[in-house]
MIMI-545391 format. One record per residue (C-alpha): residue number from 1; x, y negated, z. Coordinates in steps of 0.02 Angstrom, whole numbers. Layout:
REM MIMI-545391
NUM|X|Y|Z
...
//
This chain:
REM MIMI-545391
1|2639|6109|8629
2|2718|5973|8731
3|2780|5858|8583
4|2632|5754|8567
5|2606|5731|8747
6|2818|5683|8743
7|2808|5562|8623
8|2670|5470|8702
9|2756|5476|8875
10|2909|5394|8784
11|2806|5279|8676
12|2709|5220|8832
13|2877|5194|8955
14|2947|5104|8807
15|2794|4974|8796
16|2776|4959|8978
17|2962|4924|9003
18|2944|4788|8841
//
């Protein structure tokens, strides 16, 4: 049950790279 979690790793990367 790591999808969730995943997604708002990659979500959060994504903004902080932005």
């Amino acid at each position: 049950m790591k999808q969730l979690e995943y997604l708002h790793v990659t979500v959060r990367k994504h903004a902080e790279n932005q």
